[in-house]
C-alpha positions in Angstrom: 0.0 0.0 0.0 1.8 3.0 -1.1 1.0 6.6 0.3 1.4 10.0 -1.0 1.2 12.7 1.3 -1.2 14.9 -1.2 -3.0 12.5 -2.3 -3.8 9.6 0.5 -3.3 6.0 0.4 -4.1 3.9 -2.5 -5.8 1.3 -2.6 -4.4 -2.2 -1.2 -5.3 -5.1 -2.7 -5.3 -6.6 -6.5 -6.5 -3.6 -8.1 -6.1 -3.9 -11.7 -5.5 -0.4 -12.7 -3.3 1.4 -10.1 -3.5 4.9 -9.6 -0.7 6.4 -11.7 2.8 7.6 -9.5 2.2 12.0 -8.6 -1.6 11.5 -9.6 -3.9 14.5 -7.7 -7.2 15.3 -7.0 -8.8 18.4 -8.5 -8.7 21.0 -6.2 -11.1 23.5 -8.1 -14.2 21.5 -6.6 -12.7 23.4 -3.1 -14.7 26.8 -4.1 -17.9 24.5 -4.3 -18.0 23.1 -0.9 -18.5 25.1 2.2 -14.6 25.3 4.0 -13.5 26.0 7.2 -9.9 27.8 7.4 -6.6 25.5 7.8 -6.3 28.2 11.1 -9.1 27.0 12.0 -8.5 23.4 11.6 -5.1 24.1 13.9 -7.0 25.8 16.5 -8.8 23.0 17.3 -6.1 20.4 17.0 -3.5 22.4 19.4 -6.5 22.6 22.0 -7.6 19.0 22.1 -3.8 18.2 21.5 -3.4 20.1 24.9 -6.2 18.3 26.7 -4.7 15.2 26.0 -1.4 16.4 27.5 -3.0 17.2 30.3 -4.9 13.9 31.0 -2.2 11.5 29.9 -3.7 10.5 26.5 -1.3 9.3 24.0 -3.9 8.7 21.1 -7.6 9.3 20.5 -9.7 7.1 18.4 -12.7 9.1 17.0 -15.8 6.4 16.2 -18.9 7.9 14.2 -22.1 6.5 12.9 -25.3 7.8 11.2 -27.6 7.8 14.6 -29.7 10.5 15.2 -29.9 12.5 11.6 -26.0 12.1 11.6 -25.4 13.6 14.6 -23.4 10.9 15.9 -20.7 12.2 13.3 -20.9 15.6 15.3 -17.4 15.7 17.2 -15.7 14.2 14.1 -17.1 16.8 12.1 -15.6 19.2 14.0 -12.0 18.1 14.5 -11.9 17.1 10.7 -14.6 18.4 8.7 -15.7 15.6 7.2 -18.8 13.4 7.9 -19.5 10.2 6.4 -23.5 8.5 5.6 -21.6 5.2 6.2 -20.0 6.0 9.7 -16.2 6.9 10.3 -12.6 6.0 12.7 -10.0 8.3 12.8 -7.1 7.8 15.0 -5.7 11.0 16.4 -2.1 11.3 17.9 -0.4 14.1 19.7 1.4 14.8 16.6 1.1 14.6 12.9 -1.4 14.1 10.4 -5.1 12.1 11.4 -5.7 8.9 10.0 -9.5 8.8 9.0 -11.2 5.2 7.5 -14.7 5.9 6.0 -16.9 4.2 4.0 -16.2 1.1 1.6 -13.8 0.0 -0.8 -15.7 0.6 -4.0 -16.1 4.1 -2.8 -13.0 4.7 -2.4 -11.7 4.6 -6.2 -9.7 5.7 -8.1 -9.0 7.9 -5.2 -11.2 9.5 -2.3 -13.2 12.0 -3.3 -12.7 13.7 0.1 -9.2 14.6 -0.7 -11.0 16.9 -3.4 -13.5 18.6 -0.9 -11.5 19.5 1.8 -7.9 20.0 2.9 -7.7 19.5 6.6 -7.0 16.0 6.1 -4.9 14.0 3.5 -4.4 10.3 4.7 -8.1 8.7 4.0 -8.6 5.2 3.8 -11.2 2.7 3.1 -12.9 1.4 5.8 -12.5 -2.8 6.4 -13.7 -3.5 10.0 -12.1 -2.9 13.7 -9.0 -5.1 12.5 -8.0 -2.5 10.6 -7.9 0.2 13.1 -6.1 -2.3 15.8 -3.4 -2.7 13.0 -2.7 0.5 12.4 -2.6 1.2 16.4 -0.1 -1.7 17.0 2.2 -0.4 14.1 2.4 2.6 15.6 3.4 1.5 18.6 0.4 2.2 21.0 -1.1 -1.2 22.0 -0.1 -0.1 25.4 -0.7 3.1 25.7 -3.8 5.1 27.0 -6.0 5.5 24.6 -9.0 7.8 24.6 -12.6 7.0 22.7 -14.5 9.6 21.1 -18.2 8.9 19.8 -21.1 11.3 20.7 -23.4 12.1 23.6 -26.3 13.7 23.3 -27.4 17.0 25.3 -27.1 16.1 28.9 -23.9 14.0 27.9 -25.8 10.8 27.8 -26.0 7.9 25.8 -22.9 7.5 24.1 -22.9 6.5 20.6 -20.0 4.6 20.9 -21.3 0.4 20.8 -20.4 -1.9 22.7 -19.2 -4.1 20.7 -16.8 -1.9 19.2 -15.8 -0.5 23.0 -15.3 -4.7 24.3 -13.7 -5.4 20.5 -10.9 -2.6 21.1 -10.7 -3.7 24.7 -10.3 -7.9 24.1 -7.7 -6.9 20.9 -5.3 -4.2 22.7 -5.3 -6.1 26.5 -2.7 -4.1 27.6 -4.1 -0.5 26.6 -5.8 1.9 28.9 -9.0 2.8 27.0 -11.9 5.2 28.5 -14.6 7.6 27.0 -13.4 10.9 26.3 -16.0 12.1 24.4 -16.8 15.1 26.8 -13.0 16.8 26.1 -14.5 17.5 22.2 -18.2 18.4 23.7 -16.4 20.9 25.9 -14.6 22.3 23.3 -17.5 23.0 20.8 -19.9 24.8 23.4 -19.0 27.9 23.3 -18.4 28.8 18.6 -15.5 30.8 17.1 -16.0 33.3 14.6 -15.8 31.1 11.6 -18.3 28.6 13.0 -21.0 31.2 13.5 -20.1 32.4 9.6 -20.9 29.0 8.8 -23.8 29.1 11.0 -25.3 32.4 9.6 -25.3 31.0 6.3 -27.7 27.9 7.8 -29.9 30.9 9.4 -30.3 32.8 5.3 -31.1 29.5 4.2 -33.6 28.6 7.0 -35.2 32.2 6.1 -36.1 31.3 2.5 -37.1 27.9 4.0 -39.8 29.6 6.1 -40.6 31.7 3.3 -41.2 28.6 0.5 -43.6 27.4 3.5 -45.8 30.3 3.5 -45.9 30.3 -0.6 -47.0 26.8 -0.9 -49.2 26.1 1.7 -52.2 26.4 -0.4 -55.4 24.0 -0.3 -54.7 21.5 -2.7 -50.7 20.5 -2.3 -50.0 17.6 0.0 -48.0 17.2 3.3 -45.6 15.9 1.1 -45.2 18.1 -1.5 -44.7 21.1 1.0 -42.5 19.2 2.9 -40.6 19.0 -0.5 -40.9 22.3 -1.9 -38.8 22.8 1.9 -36.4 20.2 0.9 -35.7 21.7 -2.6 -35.2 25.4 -1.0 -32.6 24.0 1.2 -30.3 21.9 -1.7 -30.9 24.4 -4.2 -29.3 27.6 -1.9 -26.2 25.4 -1.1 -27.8 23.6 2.3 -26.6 19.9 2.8 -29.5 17.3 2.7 -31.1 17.0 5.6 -34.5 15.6 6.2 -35.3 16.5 9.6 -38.4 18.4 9.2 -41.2 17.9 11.6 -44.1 19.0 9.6 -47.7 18.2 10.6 -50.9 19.7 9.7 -54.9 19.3 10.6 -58.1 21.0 10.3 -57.7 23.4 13.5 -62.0 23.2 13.6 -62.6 19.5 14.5 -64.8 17.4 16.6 -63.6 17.6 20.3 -63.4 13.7 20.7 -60.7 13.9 18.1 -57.0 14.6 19.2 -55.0 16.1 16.6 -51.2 16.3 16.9 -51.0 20.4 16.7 -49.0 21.1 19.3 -45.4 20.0 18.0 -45.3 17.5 15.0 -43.5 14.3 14.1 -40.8 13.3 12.7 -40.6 10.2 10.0 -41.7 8.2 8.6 -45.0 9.5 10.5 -44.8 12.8 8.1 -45.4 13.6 5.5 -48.1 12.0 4.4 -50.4 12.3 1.3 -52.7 14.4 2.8 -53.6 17.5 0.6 -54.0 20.9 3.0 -57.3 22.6 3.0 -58.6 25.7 4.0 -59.0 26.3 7.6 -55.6 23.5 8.2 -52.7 24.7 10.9 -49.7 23.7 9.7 -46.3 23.4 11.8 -42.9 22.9 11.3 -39.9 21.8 13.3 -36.8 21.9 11.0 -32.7 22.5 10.6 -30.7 23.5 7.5 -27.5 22.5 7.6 -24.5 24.3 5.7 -21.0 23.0 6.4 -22.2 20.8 8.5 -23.4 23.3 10.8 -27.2 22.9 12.2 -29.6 25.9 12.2 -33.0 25.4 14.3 -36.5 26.9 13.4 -40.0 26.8 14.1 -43.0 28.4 12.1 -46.7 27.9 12.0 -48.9 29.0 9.4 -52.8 29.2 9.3 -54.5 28.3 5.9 -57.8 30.7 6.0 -58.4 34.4 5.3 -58.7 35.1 8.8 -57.3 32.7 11.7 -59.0 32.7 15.5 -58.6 35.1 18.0 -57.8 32.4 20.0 -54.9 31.2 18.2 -53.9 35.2 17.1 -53.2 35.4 21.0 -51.1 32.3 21.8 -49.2 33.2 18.8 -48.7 37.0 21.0 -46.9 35.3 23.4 -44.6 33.2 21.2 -43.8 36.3 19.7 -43.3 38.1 23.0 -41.4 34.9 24.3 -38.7 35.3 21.3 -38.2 39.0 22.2 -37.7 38.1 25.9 -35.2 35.2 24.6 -33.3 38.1 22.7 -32.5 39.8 25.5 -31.9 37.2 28.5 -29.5 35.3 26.0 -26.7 37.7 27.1 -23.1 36.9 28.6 -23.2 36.3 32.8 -27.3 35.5 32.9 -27.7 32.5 34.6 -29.8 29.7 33.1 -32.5 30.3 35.7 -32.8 33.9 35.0 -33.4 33.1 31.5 -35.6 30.6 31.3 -38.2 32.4 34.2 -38.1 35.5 32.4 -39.3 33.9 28.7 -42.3 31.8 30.5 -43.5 34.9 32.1 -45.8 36.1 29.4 -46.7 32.3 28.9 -47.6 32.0 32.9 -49.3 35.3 32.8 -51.6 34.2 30.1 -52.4 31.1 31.8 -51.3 29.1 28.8 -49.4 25.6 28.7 -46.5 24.6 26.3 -44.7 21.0 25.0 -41.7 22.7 25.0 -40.5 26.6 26.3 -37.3 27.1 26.3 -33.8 26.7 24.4 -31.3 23.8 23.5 -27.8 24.1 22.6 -26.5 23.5 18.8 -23.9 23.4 16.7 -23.0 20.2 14.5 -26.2 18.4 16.3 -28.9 18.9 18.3 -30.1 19.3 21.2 -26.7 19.8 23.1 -25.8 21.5 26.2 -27.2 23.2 27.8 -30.5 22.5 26.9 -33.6 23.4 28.9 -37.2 23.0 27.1 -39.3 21.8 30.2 -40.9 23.0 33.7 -38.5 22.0 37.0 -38.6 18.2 37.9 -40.3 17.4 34.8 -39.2 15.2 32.3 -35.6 14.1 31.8 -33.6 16.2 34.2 -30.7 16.8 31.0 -34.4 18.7 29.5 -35.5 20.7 32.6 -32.8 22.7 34.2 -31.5 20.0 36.5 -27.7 21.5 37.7 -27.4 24.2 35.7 -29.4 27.1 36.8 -26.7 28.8 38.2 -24.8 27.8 35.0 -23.8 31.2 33.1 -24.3 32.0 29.2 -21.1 33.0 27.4 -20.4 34.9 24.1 -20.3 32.6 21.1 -22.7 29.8 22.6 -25.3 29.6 19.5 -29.0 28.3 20.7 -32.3 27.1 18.7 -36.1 28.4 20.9 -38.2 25.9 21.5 -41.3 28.5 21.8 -44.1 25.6 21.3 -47.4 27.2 23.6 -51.2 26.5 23.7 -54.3 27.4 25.6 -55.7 24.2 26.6 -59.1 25.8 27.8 -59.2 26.7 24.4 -58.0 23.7 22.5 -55.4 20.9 24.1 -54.5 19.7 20.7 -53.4 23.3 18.8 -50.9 25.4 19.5 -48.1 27.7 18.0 -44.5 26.9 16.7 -42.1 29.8 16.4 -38.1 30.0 17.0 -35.1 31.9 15.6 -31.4 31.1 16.4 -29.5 33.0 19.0 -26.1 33.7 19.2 -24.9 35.0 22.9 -23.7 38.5 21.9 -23.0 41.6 24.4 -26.4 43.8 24.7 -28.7 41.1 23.0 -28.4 37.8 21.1 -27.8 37.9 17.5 -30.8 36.5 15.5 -29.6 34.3 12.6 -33.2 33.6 10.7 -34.8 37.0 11.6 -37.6 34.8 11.3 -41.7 36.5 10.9 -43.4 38.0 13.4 -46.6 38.1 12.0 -48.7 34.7 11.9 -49.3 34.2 8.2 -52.9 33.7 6.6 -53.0 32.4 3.6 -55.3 31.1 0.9 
């Protein structure tokens, strides 16, 4: 297997057209994919690089899958900036250049196409099970040595993504290693955004704008859940958003007999929605969704009411969703505790007498939700969701948040209610707003 520094390894096996000696990937394909500095790239890698001195760690091995709308590819989208469909490995040393195995074989030929999208990392290869990575760890000397495991937790730094049979596989094949989780060291790191991440995030906010605003042109009676839901799609690809299909879109006739329940309050995600339904007049619909540019994940909410003129009723929760994000704007601040923060945007809710599924705001970045995150009341719910810990726990500048603003009036109706969000960055005077999202419930016919 012969390697080239600019190019990667070749593939090893039989292959029976090698690629020729000095061949190169086009670079020109560089301009066409969203790119994060190589001082960026170095920023990072010094920083964990100094963690592990810290804590002992000769070696990190970076594991990613496709769970949870590829968030489980979060942290090594971050230290490498590349994610895979198919999963990744990457072993990290205190020195020199990553070693990343992705996908399959057949992908991999003639050469990786990642060394033409990106230039943080030049030594790709394709993946052929854990063997492979324990090979490459005893050539280079570490099947001693304390090695550190980096998957993905989700927001209260639960549930690690990292299997077990990949943890006992490394653990039976390199006896003599001392392996733990370390996912936390990268979590820590990616809480609070430089610069360059929020650029790529501001881009995810213009294209969540003309998301919202595709939603309010084609809800009209007639087109299905499906074909909205796609017209959303389309608007995201087409202005230079990756794929990505989370979109929590539901809709229903807001007038309906009371012994039906319809799910107004938050939506669903798939393969629940959406369906084949076609909208008519009088429908609520709501949505739940993230655009994603670089990898970067922007959150937003929006309802719209198909009618000429929508309820009172539901004219008034959507008040206090509006009044909520305003309030959100201004407690999202550097030094305001969590606690402040969260009692000051329920207020309006509280004074109203109104319920919600979800009031509040969780963390985001490369996934969602992530620390902190805090969408429920006190003692309700999973404690990582409701403020368990971290009330005293202070916002900093640079920490990007998605509002979960999701209220109704159950003496009114218990199934309907309003959706609405923007995406805060913590900023000095006021958080930045990244969708500018409408603050006027739309009725249209």
């Amino acid at each position: 297997m012969k390697f080239d520094p600019e190019v990667g390894y070749a593939l090893k096996g039989k292959a029976p057209f090698p690629v020729p000696e000095g061949a190169r990937p086009p670079l020109q394909m560089l301009k066409y994919v969203p790119q994060l500095s190589l001082a960026e790239r170095d920023r990072r890698w010094r920083s964990l690089r100094r963690r592990m001195l810290f804590a002992g760690y000769d070696v990190f091995l970076f594991i990613g899958n496709d769970m949870g709308w590829d968030m489980g590819m979060a942290n090594l989208r971050y230290m490498f900036q590349f994610g895979s469909k198919l999963g990744g490995w990457v072993l990290f040393e205190l020195e020199g250049q990553p070693v990343f195995w992705h996908a399959i074989p057949h992908m991999s030929r003639p050469l990786d196409i990642c060394l033409s999208r990106q230039q943080w990392v030049s030594d790709f290869r394709p993946f052929s099970g854990l063997d492979t990575i324990v090979d490459e760890v005893r050539r280079r000397g570490l099947e001693k040595s304390k090695i550190g495991l980096v998957g993905y937790h989700g927001a209260g730094g639960r549930n690690s993504t990292i299997g077990y049979g990949n943890f006992m596989g490394l653990k039976k094949a390199l006896p003599e290693a001392d392996i733990a989780d370390c996912t936390w060291m990268v979590q820590e790191m990616r809480l609070v955004k430089s610069e360059e991440e929020i650029g790529m995030l501001r881009e995810a906010g213009k294209i969540a704008r003309k998301v919202v605003d595709t939603m309010i042109e084609y809800a009209r009676p007639g087109i299905t859940e499906a074909g909205l839901w796609a017209e959303m799609m389309k608007t995201q690809v087409v202005n230079g958003g990756e794929p990505d299909n989370f979109n929590l879109l539901s809709s229903g006739p807001l007038e309906h007999p009371e012994n039906e329940i319809w799910n107004l309050l938050h939506g669903a995600a798939q393969p629940m929605v959406p369906t084949m339904r076609p909208l008519a007049e009088g429908d609520l619909i709501i949505s739940e969704f993230h655009t994603r540019y670089g990898g970067y994940l922007c959150h937003t909410e929006f309802t719209v009411y198909m009618g000429k003129r929508a309820p009172r009723q539901l004219k008034d929760i959507w008040k206090v969703c509006v009044e909520s994000l305003h309030i959100s704007r201004e407690v999202m601040v550097p030094g305001k505790t969590m606690r402040e923060a969260w009692e000051a945007i329920r207020k309006p809710c509280e004074k109203a007498g109104y319920d919600y599924v979800e009031l509040g705001w969780h963390g985001m970045g490369h996934a969602s939700p992530e620390f902190p995150s805090v969408i429920y009341r006190p003692g309700f719910g999973p404690s990582f969701f409701n403020g368990d810990r971290i009330g005293d726990f202070v916002f900093e500048e640079g920490m990007t948040f998605g509002n979960n603003l999701d209220i109704n009036n159950p003496a009114w109706k218990m199934d309907v209610g309003c959706k609405l969000s923007d995406f805060m960055v913590v900023r000095p005077g006021g958080a930045e707003l990244l969708v500018n999202i409408p603050l006027d419930l739309p009725e249209v016919h």
